[in-house]
C-alpha positions in Angstrom: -9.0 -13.9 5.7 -6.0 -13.5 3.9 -2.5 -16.0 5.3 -0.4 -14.2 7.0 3.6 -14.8 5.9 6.1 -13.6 8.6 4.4 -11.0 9.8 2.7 -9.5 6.8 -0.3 -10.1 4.6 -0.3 -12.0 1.8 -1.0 -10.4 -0.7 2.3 -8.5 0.1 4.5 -11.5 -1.4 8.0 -11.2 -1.9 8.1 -8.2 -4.4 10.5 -5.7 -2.9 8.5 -2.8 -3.5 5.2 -4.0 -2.1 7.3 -5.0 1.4 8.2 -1.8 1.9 5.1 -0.4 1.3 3.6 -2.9 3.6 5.9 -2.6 5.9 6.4 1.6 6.3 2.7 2.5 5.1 0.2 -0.1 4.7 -2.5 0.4 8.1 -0.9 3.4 9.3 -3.1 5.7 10.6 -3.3 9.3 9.0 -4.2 12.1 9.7 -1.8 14.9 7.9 -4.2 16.8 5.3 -1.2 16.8 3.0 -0.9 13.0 3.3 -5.0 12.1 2.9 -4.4 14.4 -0.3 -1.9 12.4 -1.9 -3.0 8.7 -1.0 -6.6 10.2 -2.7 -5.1 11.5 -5.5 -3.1 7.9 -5.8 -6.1 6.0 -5.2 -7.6 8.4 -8.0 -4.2 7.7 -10.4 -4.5 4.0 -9.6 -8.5 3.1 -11.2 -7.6 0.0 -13.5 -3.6 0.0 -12.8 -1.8 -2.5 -11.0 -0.6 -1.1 -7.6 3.0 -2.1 -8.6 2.7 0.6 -11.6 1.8 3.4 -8.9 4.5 2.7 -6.5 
């Protein structure tokens, strides 16, 4: 289980970019065709990046 740091995960840190993902995206439920499209086309993008490259 990962710690849990004010709120958040931890592997969230303190990197600007990952809180706000966290924060506004990270868990959400979806269910907007559009949406599903573009986090699979992201996951696609992502193979062998760091996450921080996508966002």
């Amino acid at each position: 289980m990962q710690d849990i740091i004010n709120g958040r995960c931890g592997w969230c840190g303190t990197d600007e970019l990952y809180v706000k993902y966290h924060d506004e995206e990270w868990g959400k439920t979806v269910t907007d065709d559009k949406t599903l499209f573009e986090f699979l086309v992201l996951e696609s993008a992502q193979a062998g990046l760091s996450w921080i490259t996508i966002l």
